[in-house]
gemmi code that builds the backbone of each chain (N, CA, C; Angstrom):
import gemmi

chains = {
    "A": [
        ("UNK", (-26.519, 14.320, -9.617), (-26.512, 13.646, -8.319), (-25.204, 13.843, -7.601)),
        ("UNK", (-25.445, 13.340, -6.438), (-23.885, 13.280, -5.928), (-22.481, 12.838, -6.097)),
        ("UNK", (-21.679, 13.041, -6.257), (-20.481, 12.822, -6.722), (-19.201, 12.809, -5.791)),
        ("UNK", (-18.508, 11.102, -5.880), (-17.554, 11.424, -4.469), (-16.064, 10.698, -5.090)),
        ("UNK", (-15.621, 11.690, -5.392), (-14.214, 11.305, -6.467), (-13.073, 10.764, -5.151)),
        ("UNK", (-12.975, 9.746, -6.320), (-11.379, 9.223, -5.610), (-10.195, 8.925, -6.279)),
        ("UNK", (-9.130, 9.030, -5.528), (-7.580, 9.516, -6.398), (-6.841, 8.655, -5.844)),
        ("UNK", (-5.546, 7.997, -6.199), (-5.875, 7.837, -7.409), (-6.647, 6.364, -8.151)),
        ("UNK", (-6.592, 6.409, -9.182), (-7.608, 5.384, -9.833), (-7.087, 3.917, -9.700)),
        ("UNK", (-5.694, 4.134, -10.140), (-4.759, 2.596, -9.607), (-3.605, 3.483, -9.261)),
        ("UNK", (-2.246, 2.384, -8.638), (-1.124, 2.633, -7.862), (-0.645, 1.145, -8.129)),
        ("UNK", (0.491, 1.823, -7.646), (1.574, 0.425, -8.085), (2.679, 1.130, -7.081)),
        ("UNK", (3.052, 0.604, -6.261), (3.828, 0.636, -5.042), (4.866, -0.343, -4.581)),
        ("UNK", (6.285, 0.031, -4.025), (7.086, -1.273, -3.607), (6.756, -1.276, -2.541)),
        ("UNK", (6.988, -2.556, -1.612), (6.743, -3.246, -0.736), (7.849, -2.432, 0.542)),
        ("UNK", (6.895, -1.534, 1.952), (7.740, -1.196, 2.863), (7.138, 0.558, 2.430)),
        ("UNK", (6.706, 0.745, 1.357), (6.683, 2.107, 0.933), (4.998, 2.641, 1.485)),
        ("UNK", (4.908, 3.769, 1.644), (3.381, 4.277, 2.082), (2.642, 4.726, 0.904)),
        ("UNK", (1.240, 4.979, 0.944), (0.565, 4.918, -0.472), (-1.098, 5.990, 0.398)),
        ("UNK", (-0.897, 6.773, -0.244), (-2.187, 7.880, 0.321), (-3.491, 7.731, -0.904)),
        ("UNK", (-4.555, 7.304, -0.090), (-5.455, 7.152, -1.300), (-6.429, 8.476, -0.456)),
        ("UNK", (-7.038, 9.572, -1.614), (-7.832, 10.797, -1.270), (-9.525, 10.329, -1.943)),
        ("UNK", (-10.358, 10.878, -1.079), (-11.934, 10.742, -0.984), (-12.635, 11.860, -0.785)),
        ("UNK", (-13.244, 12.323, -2.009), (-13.661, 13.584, -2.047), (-15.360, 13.938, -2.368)),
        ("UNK", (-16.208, 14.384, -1.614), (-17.170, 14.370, -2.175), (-17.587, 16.709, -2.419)),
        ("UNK", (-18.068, 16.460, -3.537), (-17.811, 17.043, -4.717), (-18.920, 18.233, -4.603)),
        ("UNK", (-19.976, 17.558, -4.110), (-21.192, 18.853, -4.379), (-21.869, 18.412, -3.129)),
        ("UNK", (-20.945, 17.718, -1.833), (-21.911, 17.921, -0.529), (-21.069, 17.579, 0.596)),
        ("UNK", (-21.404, 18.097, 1.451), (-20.748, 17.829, 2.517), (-20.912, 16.531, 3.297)),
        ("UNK", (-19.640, 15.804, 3.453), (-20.113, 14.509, 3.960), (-19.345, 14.106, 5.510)),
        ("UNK", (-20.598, 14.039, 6.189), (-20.176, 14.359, 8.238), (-19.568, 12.570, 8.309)),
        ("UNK", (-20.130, 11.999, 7.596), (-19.327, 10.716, 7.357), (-18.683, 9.718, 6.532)),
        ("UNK", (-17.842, 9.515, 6.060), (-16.945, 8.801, 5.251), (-16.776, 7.342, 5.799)),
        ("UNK", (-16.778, 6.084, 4.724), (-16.449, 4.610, 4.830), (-15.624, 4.180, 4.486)),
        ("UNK", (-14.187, 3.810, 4.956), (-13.493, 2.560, 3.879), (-13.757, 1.521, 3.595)),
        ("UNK", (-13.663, 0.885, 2.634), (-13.842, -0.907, 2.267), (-12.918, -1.107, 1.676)),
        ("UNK", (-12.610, -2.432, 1.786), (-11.829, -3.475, 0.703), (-12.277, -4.293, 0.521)),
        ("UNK", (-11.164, -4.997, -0.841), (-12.464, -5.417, -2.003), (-11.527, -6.589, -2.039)),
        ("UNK", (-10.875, -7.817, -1.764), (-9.991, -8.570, -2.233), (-11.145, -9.458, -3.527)),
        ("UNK", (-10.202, -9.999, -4.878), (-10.762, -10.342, -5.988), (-11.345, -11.657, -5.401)),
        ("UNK", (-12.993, -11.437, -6.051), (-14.109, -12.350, -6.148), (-14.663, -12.308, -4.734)),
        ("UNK", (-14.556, -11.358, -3.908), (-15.006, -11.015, -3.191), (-16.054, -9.460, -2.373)),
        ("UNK", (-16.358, -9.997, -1.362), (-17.012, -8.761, -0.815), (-16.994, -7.429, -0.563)),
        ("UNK", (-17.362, -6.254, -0.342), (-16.507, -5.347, 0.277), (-16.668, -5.842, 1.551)),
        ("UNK", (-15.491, -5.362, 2.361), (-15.373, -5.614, 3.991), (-15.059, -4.085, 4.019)),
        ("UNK", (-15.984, -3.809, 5.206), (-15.823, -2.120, 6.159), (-14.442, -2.416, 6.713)),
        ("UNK", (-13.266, -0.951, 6.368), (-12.219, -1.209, 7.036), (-12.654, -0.462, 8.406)),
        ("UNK", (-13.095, 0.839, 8.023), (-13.418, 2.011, 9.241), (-14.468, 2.533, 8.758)),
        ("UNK", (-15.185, 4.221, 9.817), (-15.860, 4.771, 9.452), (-15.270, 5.768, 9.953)),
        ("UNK", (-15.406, 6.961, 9.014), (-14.712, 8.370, 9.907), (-15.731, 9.331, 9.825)),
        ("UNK", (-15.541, 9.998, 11.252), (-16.771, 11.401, 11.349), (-15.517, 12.565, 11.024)),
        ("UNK", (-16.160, 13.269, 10.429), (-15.526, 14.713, 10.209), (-14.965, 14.922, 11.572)),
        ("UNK", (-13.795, 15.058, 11.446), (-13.152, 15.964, 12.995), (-13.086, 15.223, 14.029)),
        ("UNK", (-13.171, 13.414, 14.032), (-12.705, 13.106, 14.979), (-12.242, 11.415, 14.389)),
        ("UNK", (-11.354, 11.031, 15.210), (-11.171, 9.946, 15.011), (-11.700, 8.571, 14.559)),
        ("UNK", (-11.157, 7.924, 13.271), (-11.764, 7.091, 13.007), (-12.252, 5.638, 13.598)),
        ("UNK", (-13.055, 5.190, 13.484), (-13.586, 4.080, 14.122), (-13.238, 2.456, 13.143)),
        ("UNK", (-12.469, 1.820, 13.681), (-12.019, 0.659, 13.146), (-12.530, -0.607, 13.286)),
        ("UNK", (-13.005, -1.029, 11.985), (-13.744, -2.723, 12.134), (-12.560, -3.710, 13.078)),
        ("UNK", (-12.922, -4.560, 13.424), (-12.301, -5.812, 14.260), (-11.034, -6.334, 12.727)),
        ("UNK", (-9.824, -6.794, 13.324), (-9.196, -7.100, 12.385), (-8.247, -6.082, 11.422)),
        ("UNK", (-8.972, -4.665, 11.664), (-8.367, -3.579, 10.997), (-7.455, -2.903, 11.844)),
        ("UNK", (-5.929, -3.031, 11.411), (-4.938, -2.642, 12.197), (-5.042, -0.908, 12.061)),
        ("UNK", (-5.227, -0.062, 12.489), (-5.831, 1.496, 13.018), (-4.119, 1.897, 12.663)),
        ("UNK", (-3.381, 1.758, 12.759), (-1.621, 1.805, 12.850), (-1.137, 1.661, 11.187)),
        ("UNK", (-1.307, 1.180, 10.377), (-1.203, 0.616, 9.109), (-2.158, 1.433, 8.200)),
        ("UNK", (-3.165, 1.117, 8.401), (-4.383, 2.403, 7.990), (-4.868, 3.523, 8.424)),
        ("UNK", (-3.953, 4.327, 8.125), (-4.541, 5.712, 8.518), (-5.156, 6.592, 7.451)),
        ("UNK", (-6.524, 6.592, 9.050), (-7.561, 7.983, 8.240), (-7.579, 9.055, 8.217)),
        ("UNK", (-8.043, 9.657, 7.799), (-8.027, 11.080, 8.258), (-8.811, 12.021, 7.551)),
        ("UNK", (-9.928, 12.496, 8.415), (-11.011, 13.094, 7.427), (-11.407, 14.520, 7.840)),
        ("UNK", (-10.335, 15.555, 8.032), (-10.419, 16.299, 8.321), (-11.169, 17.746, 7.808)),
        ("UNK", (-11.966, 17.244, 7.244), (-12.700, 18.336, 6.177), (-14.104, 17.826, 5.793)),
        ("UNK", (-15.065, 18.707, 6.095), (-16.453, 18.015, 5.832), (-16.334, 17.450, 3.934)),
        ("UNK", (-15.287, 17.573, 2.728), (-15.094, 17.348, 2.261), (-14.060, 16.365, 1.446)),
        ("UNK", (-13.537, 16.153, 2.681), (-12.220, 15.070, 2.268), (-11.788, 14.308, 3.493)),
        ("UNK", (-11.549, 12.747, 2.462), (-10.543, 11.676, 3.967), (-9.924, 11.100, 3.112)),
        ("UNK", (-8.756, 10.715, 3.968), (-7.907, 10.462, 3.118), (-7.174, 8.907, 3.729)),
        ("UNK", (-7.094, 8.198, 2.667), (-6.658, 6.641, 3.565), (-5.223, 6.499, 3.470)),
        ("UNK", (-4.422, 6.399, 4.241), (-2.902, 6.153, 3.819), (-2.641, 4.475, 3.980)),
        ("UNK", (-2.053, 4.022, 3.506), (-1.620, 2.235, 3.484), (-0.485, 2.735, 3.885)),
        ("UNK", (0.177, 2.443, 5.000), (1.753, 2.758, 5.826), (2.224, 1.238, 5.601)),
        ("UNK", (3.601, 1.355, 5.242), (4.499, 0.232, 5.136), (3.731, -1.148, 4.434)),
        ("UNK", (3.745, -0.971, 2.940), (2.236, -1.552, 2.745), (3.598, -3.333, 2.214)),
        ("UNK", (2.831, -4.043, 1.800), (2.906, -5.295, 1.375), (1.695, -5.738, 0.369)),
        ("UNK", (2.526, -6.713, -0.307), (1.677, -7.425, -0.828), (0.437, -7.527, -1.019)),
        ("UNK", (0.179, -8.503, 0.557), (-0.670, -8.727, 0.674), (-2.286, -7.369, 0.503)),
        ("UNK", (-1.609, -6.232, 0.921), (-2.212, -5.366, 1.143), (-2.823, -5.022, 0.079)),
        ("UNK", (-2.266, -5.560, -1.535), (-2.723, -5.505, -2.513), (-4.244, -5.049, -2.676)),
        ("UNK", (-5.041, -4.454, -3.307), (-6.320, -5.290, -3.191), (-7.252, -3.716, -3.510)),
        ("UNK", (-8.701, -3.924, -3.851), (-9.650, -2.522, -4.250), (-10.324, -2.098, -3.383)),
        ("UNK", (-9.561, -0.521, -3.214), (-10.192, 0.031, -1.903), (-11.090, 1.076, -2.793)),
        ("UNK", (-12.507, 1.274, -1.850), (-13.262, 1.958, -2.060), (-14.240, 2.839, -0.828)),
        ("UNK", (-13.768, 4.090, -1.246), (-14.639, 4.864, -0.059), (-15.984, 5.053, -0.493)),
        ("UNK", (-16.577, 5.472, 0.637), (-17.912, 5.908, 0.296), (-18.409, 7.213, 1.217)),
        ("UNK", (-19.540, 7.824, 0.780), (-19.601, 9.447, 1.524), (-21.242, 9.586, 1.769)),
        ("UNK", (-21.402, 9.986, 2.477), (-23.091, 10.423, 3.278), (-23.102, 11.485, 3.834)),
        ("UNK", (-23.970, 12.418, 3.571), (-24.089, 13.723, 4.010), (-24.757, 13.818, 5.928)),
        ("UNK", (-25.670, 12.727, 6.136), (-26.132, 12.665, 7.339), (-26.389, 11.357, 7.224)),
        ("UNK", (-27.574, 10.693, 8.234), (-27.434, 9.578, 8.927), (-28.861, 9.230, 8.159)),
        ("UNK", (-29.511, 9.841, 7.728), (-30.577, 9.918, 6.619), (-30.106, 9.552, 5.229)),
        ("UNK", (-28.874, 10.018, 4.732), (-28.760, 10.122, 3.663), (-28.426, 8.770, 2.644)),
        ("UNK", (-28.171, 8.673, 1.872), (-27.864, 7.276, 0.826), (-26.301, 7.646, 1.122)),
        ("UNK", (-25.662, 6.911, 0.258), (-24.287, 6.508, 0.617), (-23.861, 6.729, -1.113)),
        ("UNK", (-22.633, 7.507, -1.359), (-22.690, 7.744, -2.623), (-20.989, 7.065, -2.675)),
        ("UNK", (-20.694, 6.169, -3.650), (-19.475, 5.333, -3.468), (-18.534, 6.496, -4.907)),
        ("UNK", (-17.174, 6.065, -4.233), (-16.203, 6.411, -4.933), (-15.783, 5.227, -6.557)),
        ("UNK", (-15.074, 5.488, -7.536), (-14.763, 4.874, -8.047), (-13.474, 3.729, -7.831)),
        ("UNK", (-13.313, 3.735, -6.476), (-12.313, 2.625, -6.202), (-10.719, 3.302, -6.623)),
        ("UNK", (-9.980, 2.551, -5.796), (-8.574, 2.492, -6.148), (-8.289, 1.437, -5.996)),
        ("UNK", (-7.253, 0.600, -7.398), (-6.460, -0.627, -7.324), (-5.492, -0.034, -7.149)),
        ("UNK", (-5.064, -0.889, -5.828), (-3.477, -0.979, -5.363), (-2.566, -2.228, -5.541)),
        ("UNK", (-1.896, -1.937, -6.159), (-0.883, -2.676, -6.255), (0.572, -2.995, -5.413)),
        ("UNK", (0.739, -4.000, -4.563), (2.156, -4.141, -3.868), (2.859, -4.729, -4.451)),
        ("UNK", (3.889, -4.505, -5.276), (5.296, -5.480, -5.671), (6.547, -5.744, -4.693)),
    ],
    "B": [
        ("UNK", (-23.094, -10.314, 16.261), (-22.410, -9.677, 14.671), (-23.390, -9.749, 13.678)),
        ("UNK", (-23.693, -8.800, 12.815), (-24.649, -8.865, 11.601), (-23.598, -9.760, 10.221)),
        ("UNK", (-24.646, -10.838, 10.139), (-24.201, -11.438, 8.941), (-25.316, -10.923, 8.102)),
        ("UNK", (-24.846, -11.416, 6.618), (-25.998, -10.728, 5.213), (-25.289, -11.930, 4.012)),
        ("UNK", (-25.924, -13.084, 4.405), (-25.313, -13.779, 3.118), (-26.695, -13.854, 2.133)),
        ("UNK", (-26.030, -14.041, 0.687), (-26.691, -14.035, -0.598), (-26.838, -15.888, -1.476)),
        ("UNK", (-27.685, -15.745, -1.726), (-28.033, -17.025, -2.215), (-28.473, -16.970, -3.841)),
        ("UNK", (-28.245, -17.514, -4.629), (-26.590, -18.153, -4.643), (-25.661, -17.268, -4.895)),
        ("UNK", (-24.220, -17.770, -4.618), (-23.326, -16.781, -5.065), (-22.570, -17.161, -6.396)),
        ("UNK", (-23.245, -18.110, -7.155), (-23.031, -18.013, -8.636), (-23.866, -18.629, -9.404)),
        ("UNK", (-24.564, -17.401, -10.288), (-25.996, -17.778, -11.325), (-25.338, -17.787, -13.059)),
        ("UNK", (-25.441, -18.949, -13.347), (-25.524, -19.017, -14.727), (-26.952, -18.914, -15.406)),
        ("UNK", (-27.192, -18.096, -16.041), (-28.520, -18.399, -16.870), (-28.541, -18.149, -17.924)),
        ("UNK", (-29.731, -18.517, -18.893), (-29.783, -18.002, -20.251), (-30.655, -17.012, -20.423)),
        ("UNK", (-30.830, -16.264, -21.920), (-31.477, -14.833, -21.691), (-32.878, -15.343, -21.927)),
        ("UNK", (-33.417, -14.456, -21.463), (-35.155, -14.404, -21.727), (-35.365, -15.490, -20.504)),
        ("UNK", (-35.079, -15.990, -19.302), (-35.104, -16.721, -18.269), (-35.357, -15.569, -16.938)),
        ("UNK", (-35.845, -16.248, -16.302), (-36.150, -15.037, -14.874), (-35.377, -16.063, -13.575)),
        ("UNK", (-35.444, -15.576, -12.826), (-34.243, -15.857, -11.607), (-34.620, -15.071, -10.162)),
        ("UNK", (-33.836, -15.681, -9.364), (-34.779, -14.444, -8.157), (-32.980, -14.957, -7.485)),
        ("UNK", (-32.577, -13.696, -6.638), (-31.779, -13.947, -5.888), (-31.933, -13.362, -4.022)),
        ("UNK", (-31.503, -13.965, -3.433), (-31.875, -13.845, -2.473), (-31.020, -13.409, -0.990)),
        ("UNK", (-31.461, -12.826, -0.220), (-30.132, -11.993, 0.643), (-31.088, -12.134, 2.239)),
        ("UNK", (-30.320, -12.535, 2.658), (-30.633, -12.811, 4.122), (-29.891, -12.097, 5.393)),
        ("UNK", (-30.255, -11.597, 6.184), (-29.360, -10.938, 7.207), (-30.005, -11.247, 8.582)),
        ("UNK", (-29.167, -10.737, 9.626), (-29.456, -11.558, 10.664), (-30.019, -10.446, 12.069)),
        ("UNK", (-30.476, -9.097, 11.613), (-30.711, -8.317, 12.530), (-31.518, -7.490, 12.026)),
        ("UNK", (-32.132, -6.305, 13.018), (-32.814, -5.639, 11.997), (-31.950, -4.772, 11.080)),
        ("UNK", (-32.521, -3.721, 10.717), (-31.942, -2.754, 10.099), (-33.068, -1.922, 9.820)),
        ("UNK", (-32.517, -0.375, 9.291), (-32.696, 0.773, 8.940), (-33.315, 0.469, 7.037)),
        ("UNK", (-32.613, -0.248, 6.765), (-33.006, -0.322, 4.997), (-31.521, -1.151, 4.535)),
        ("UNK", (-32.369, -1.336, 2.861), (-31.839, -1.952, 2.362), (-31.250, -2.170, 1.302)),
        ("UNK", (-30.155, -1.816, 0.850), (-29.803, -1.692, -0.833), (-29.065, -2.884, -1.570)),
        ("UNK", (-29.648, -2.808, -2.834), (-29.020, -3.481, -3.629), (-28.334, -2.742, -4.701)),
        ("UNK", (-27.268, -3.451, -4.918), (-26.102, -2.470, -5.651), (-25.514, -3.831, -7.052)),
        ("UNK", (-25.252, -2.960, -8.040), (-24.819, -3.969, -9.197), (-22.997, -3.458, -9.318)),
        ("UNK", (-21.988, -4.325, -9.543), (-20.548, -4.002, -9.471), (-20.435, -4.842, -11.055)),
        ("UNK", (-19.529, -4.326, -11.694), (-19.202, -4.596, -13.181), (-17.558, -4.932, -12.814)),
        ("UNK", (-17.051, -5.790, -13.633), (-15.705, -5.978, -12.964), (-14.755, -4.978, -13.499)),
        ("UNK", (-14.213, -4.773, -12.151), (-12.699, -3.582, -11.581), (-13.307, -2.225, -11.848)),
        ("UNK", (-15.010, -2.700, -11.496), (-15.265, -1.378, -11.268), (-15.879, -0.870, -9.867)),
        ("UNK", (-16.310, 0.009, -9.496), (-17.335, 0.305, -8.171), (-18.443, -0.359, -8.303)),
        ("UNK", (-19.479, 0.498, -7.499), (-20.995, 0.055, -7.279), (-21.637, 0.833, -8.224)),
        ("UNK", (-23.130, 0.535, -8.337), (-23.798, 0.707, -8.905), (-25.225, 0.774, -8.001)),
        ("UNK", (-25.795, 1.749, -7.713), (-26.629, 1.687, -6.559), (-27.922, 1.337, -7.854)),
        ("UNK", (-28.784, 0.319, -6.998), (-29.737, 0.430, -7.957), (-31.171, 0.134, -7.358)),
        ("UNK", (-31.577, 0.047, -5.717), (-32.552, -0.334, -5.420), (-31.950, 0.204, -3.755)),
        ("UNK", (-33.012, 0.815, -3.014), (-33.067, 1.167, -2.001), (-34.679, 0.963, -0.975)),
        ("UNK", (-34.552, 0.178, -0.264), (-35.965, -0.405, 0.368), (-35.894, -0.305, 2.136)),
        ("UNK", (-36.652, 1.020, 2.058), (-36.913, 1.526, 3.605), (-37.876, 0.606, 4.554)),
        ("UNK", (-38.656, -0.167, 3.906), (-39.874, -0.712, 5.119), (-40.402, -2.137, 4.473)),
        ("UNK", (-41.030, -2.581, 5.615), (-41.760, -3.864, 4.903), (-42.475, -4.048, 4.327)),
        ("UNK", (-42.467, -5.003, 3.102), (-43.404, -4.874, 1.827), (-43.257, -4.159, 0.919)),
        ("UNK", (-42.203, -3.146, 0.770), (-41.344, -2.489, 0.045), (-41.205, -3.480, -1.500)),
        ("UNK", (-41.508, -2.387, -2.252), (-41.372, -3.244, -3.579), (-41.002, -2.024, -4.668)),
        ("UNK", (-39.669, -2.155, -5.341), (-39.527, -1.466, -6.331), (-38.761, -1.957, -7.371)),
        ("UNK", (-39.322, -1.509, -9.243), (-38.861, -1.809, -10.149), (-38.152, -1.085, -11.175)),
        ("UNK", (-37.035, -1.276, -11.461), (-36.421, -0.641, -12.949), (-36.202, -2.157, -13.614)),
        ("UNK", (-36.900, -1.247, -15.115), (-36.409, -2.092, -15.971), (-36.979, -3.838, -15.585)),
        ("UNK", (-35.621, -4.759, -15.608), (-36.214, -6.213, -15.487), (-35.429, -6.578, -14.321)),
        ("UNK", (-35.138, -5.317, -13.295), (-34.815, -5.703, -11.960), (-36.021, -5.176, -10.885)),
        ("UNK", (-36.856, -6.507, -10.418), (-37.635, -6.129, -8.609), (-37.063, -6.673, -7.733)),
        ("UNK", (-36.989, -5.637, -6.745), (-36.574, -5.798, -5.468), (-37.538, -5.743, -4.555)),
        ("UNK", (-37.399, -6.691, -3.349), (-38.959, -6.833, -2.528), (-38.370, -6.521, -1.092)),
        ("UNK", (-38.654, -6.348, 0.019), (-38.022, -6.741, 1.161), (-39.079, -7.383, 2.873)),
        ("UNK", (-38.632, -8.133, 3.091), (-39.764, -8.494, 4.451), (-38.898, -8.437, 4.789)),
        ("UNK", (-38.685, -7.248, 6.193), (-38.099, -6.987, 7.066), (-38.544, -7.896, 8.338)),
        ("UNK", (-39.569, -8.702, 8.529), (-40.198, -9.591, 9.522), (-39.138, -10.963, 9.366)),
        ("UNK", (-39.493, -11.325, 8.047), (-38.153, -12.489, 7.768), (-36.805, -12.142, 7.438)),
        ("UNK", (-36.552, -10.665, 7.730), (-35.041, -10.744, 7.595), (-34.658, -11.021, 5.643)),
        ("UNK", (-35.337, -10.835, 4.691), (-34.933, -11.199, 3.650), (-35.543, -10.128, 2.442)),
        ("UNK", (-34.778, -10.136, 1.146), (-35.029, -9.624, 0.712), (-35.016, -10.071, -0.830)),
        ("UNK", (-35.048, -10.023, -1.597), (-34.884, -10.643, -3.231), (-34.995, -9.360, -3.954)),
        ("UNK", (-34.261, -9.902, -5.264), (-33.923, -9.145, -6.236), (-34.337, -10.096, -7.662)),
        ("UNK", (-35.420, -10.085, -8.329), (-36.111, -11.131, -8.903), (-35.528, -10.397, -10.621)),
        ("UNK", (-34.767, -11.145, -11.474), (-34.858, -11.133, -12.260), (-35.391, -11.494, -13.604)),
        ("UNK", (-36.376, -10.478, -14.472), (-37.357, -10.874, -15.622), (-36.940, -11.382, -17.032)),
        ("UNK", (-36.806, -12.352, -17.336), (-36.071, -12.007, -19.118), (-35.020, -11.544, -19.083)),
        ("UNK", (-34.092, -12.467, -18.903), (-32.520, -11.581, -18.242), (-32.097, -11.721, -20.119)),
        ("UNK", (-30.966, -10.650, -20.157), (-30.587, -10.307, -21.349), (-28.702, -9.991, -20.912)),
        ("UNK", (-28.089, -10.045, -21.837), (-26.809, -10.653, -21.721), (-26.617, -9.288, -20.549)),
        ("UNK", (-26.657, -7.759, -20.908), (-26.057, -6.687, -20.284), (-26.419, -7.067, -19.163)),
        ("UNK", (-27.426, -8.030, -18.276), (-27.342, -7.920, -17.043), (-26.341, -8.715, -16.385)),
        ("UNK", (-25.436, -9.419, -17.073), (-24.314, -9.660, -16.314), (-23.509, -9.002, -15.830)),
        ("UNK", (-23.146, -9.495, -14.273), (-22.434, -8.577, -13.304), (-22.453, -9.119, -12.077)),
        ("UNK", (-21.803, -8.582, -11.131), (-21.943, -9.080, -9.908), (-23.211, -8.042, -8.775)),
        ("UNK", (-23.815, -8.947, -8.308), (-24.702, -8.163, -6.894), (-24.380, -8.367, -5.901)),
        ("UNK", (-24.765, -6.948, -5.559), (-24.517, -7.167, -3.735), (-26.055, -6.167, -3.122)),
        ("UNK", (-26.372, -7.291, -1.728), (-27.172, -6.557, -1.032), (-26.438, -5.433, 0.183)),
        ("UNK", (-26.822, -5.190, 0.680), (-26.369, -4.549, 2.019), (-27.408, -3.919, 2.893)),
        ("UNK", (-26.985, -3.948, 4.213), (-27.889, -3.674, 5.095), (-27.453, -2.447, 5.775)),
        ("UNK", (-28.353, -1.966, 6.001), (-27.859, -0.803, 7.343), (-28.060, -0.629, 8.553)),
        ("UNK", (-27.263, -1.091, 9.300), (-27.077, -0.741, 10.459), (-26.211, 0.124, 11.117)),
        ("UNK", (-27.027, 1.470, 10.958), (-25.955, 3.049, 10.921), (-24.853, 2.617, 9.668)),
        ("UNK", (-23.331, 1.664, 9.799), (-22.584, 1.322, 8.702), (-23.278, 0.798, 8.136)),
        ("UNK", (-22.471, 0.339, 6.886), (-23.158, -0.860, 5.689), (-22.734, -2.015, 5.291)),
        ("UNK", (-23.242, -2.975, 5.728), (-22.310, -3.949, 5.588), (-23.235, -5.242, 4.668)),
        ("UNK", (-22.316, -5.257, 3.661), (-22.892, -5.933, 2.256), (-22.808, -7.173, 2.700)),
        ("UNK", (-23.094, -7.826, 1.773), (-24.050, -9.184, 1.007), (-22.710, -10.091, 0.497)),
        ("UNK", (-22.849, -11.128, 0.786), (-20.925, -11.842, 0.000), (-21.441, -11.791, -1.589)),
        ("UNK", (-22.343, -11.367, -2.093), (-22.494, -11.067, -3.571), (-23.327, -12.259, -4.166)),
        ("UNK", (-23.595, -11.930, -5.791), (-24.043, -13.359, -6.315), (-23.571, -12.571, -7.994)),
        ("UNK", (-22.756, -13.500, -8.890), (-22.187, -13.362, -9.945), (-23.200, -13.780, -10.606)),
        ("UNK", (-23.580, -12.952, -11.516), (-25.067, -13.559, -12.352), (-24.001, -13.906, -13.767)),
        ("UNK", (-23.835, -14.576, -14.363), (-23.750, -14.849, -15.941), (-24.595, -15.074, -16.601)),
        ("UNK", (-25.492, -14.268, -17.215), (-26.313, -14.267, -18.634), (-25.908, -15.221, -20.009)),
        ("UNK", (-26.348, -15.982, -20.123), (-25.618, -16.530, -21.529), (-26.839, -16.504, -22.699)),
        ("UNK", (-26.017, -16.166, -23.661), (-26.730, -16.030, -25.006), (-27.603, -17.169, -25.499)),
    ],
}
model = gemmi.Model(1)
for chain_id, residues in chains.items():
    chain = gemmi.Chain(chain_id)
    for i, (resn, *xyz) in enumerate(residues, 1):
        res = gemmi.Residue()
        res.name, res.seqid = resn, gemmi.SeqId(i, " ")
        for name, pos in zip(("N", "CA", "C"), xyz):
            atom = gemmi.Atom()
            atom.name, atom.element = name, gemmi.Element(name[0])
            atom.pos, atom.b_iso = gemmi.Position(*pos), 0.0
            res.add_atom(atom)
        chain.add_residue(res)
    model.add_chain(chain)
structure = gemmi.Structure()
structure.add_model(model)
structure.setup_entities()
């Protein structure tokens, strides 16, 4: 089946420092990519959605400046946490779809850590 | 705004007991998945329901959906300890936007 690897698995980061998390899907091309976060005992919340080759689209609440996407490859996006904190702590997980038909094939998450 | 809350969002039960959980949303949608999460891990896709009256089974998980009432269940048969975990529904509307979950605990 489909397969949409994500890097890295955990992170541990100081506070003020940037942190690049990569989203890869493996055996298909995916015209759209999802971020979520996961804070503990909770939901995922949609951060964005990115189309191949153009700018990502940001949920309400999601600072676009702090989270940068970038999915420049029908095979890869990549989330950066800029000047991260603490708070920012928390399990991000992408997800990948080949078209607007397709199922949604999720990454294995990254725990981030802010100290 | 599409809400999708889950009822309840914490099941204790014992094994060989059945259970139904339940996910409500507030618009239409395209379809509907239910997904199982194991802790500090991802998803687990395990039920996908395109239309109304939609009914599919693995194992001692059915999933039903009336898209007329906006709802959907995930009915559990003879639950057995491995089905502990957390669920989530989610809806689609073009994005996906999940279910606040329901923590099932199985107890022996």
């Amino acid at each position: 089946g489909a397969v949409v690897s994500q890097h890295p698995s955990r992170v541990i980061c100081k506070s003020g420092t940037s942190v690049k998390i990569e989203c890869r899907s493996l055996d298909f091309q995916a015209t759209t990519m999802f971020w979520y976060r996961q804070f503990p005992k909770q939901s995922l919340m949609l951060m964005a959605t990115s189309n191949e080759g153009s700018k990502a689209t940001y949920e309400q609440g999601v600072e676009k400046d702090k989270f940068l996407i970038n999915h420049a490859s029908l095979t890869l996006s990549t989330l950066t946490v800029t000047s991260a904190h603490p708070e920012d702590s928390s399990f991000y997980i992408c997800s990948a779809r080949e078209d607007s038909s397709s199922p949604l094939h999720f990454g294995n998450g990254t725990r981030l850590t802010v100290t | 705004e599409l809400k999708v809350e889950q009822n309840p969002l914490f099941l204790s039960m014992q094994e060989g007991k059945n259970y139904t959980i339940y996910c409500n949303y507030s618009t239409t949608s395209d379809r509907l998945y239910w997904y199982r999460q194991d802790p500090g891990k991802s998803l687990e896709s395990l039920f996908v329901l395109l239309s109304n009256g939609a009914v599919k089974q693995e194992g001692r998980l059915m999933a039903s959906l009336d898209t007329k009432a906006r709802l959907s269940t995930l009915h559990i048969t003879a639950a057995v300890h491995d089905l502990s975990a957390t669920y989530f529904c989610a809806v689609q509307v073009g994005k996906l936007i999940f279910g606040t979950g329901t923590l099932l605990a199985v107890q022996p």
